[in-house]
N, C-alpha and C positions, 0 to 999 in steps of 0.2 A: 465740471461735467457731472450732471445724475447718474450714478451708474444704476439708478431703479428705475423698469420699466411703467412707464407711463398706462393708465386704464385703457387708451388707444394702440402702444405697442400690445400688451397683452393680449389684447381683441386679437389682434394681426398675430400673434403667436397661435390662437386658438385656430384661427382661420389655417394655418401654416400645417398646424398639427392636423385638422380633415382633413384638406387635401392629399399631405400623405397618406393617410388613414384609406383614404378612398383610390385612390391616383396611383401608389407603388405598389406595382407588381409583387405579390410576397414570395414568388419563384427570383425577383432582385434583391429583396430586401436578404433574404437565405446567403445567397452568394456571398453578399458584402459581407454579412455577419458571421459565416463561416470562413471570409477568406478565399473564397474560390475564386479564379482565373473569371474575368468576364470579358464575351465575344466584342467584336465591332458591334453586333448586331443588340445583344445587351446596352452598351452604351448609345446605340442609333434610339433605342427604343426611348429610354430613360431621357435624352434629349428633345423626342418628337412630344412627348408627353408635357415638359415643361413648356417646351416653345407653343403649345397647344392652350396653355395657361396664359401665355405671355411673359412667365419666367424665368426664362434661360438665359438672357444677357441681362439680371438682375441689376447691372450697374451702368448699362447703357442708358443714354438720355431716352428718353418715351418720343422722340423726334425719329429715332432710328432702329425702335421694336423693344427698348427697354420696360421696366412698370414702373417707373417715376421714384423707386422707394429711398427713403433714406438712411443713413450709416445704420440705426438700430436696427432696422428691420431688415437690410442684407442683415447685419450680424446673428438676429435670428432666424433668420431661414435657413441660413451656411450650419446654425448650431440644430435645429432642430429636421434638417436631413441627415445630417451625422447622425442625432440619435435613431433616426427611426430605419437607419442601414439603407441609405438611397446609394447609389452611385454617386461615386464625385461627376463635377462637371468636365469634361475631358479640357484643358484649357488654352489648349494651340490657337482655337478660332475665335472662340468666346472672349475668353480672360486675356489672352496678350496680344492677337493681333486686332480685334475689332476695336479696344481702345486705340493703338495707332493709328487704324485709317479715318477713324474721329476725328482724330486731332490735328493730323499730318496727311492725309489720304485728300485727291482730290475730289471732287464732288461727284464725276462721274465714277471712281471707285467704291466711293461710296454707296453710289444707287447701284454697283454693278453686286462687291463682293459681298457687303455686310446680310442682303438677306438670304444668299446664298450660305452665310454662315448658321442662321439661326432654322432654316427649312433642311440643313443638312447635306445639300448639294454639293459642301465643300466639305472634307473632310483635310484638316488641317497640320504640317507639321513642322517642326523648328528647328530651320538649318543655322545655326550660329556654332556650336563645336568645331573643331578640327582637330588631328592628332597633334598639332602642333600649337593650336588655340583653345585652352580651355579657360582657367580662370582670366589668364591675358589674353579677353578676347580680341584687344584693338591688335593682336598679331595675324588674324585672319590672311590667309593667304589665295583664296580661293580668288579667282580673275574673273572680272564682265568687259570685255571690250567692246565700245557702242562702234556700231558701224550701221551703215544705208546699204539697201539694194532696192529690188522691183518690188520688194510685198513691206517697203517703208524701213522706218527705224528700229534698232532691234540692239540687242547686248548678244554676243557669245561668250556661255559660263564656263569654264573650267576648274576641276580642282575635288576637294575631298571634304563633306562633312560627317562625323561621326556622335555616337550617343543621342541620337535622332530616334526619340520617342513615340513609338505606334506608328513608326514613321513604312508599317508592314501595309497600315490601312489609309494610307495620305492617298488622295491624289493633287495636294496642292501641297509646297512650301515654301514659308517665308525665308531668306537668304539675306546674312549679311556676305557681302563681294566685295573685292578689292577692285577700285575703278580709276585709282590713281596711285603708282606705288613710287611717283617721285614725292609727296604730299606729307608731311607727317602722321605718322599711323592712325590716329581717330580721323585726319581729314581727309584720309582717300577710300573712305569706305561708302558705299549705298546700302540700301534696302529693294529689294528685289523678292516679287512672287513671283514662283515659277511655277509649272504645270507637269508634275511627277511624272506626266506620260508621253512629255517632249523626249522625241528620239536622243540617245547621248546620255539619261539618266539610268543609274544604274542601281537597285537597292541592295543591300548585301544584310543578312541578319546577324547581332552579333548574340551569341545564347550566353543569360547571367550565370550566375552561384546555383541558383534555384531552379535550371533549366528552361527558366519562361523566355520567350523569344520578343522582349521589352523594346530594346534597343538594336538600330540598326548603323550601318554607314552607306553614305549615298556619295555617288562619283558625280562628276560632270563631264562630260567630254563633247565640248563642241554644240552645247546646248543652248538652241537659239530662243531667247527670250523677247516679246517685244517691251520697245518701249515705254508702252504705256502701264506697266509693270513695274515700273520704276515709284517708291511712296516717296516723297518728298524731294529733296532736290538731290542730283546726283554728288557723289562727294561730302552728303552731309547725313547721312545714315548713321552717323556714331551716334545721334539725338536722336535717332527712333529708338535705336538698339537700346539705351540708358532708360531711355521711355518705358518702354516695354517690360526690361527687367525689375525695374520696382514695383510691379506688377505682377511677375512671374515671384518674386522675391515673400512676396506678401500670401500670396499661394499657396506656395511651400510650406510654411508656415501652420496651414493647416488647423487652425484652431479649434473650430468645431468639430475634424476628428480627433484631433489629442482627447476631447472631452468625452467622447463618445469612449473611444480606447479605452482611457483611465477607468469609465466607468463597467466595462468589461473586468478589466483588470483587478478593479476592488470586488467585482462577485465573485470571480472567479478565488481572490484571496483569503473570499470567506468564508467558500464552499471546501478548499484543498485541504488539506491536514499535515502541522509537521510538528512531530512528537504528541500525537496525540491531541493539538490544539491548533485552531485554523491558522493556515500561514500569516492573515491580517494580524493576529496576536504576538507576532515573533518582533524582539525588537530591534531587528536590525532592517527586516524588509519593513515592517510598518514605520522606522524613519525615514527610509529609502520614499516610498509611497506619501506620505504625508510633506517632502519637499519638493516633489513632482507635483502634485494638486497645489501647492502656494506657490509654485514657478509659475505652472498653466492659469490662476487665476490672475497674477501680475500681467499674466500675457494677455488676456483676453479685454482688460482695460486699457494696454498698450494700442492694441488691434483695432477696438473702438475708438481712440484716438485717432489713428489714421485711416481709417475709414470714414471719418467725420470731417477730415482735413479733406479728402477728394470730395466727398460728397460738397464741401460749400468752395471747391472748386480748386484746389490746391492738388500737388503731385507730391506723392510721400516720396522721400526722399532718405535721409537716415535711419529715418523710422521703418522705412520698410526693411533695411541692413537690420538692426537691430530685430524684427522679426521672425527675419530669416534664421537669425543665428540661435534666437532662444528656441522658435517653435520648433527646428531637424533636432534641436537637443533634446528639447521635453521628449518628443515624438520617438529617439531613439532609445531616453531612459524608461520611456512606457515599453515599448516593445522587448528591450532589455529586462525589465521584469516581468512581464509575461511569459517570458523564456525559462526566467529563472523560479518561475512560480510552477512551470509543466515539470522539471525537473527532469528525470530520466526521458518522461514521453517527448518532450521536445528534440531530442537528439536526432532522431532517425529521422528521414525525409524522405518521403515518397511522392514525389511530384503529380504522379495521378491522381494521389488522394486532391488536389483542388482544381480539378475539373467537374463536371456536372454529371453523375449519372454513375462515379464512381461505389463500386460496393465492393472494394477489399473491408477487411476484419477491424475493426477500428483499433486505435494504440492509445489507450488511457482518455483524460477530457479529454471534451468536443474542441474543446481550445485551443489544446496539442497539436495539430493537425497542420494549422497554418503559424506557429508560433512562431517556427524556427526559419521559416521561407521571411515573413517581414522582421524577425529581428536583423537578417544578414541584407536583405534589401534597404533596409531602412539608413542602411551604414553611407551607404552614398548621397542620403538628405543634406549633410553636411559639405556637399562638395559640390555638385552640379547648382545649378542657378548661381552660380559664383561662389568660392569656395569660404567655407565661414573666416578663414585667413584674411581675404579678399573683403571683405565687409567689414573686420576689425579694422583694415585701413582706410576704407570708404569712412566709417563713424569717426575716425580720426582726423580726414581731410576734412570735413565737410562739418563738424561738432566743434575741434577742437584746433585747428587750423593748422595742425602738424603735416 
């Protein structure tokens, strides 16, 4: 594999770079780049603008609103909005469920939800959690029992899912449900879209470390879904769910913010001062810093790999386990040393300070600010989209045949 960009990808990079230039709101780019808290309406915004490009399902076929690109140039558009502080793409509707109903969605789902996804009329979120199901998600215990009346076929949901993401601003989620609980546990599950504002749903907010109101848990009680809501066959949803997460997995991941971060991170180490000479010169953080930048650089040809692998038609599979578990690591020893690089100013945390319009007295850098909110957010990279434990076994079944 070349890992040197071709006279045509570079063009496409230059192109990549006005468009932001021109396109990103620098009231979004601020936010990103300070860290601040951004609205539904932030990300609506940032989303109408790419889809107005034809870039927001970057990976989708050009059959069903995608731009046809391939693995290098997603990998440089993902790297060069990170640099220029875009908003991530929020990835409920985008990144994990539109590939599903691709692939596994029937044709009438497909002309129903997917452009509903990209004009924003669905705002999407991801019921697989439960307090009883996290890393073992095939324990899902949540119930659809199908049943008929006057207004057709239909599932009634019951049950509980939690750590449901932005799930403040859904009004649609996708639902792994238990549909058969004599079955063995991957084989009694479905896939189910439900509609946030069916009677029966109920959202409850759970507030993090950091005070941000991220994550939620959502009930079910008696919540009648129809049929036609069902992706693929009933009892066989463990293959969308697996689908899905090496996807979500790959996400996580994050590689073009690692890079963006790192590159925060080394100005900021060469701006700060300890004992009189910039922190970059000290030799315990500039070893620290210098095996984070060869971790992320191994990563980012890894990344290209399987990004190359879907694009000529394949589903990352181990490879996505393995990304998962380096990029929450890179991603939490960057954050970790940007912590450790604010030093005193990272301690104290004023949660109003990363809202928009705030003017308390600032506390040391501009960096300080949001340092110490994503190094403790950043702790659960390693656990949610299946826990990096969880992946060490996946690489092992699936590599290594243990």
């Amino acid at each position: 594999m070349d890992l040197n960009f071709s006279p045509e990808e570079e063009a496409f990079r230059t192109e990549v770079r006005a468009f932001l230039a021109d396109k990103l709101p620098p009231t979004l780019a601020e936010k990103v780049r300070s860290g601040w808290h951004l609205s539904k309406a932030d990300h609506e915004q940032w989303h109408a603008i790419l889809n107005e490009r034809g870039w927001l399902a970057n990976h989708w076929p050009e059959q069903y609103g995608g731009p046809g690109w391939n693995a290098v140039q997603k990998f440089i558009f993902e790297n060069e909005c990170a640099l220029a502080h875009a908003p991530r793409i929020v990835p409920f509707g985008v990144n994990m469920l539109g590939p599903v109903l691709i692939k596994y969605g029937s044709e009438a789902q497909k002309q129903r939800w997917l452009p509903r996804i990209l004009d924003g009329s669905d705002w999407w979120c991801q019921g697989y959690s439960e307090p009883g199901a996290g890393s073992d998600l095939a324990s899902v215990k949540t119930s659809a029992v199908r049943g008929r009346d006057a207004e057709g076929e239909h599932y009634i949901v019951n049950g509980q899912k939690t750590w449901t993401t932005l799930g403040q601003h859904a009004n649609m989620i996708f639902c792994l449900v238990r549909t058969n609980r004599e079955a063995k546990k991957q084989e009694g599950i479905s896939f189910l879209l439900v509609d946030m504002n069916s009677p029966g749903v109920e959202l409850r907010p759970i507030i993090t470390l950091d005070g941000e109101h991220e994550v939620n848990e959502v009930f079910f009680t008696d919540v009648r879904v129809p049929a036609e809501n069902l992706v693929g066959e009933e009892n066989k949803g463990w293959t969308c769910a697996k689908y899905l997460l090496t996807y979500e997995r790959t996400n996580i991941a994050g590689v073009g913010y690692s890079v963006a971060a790192l590159e925060r991170l080394k100005k900021a180490a060469a701006k700060l001062k300890k004992n009189g000479r910039p922190l970059a010169e000290d030799p315990a953080f500039a070893a620290r810093l210098a095996r984070v930048e060869i971790e992320l650089e191994n990563m980012k040809t890894t990344n290209l790999r399987v990004i190359a692998a879907v694009a000529g038609g394949g589903v990352p599979g181990a490879e996505s386990s393995m990304l998962k578990i380096r990029g929450t690591e890179i991603r939490q020893e960057i954050s970790s040393l940007m912590r450790r690089a604010m030093g005193p100013y990272a301690q104290p945390f004023v949660a109003e300070a990363l809202e928009e319009g705030f003017d308390g007295a600032p506390v040391g850098p501009a960096e300080a600010a949001s340092a110490a909110v994503q190094y403790f957010n950043n702790r659960k990279l390693s656990i949610f989209g299946g826990s990096n434990e969880i992946q060490r076994n996946i690489i092992a079944k699936m590599m290594l045949g243990l």
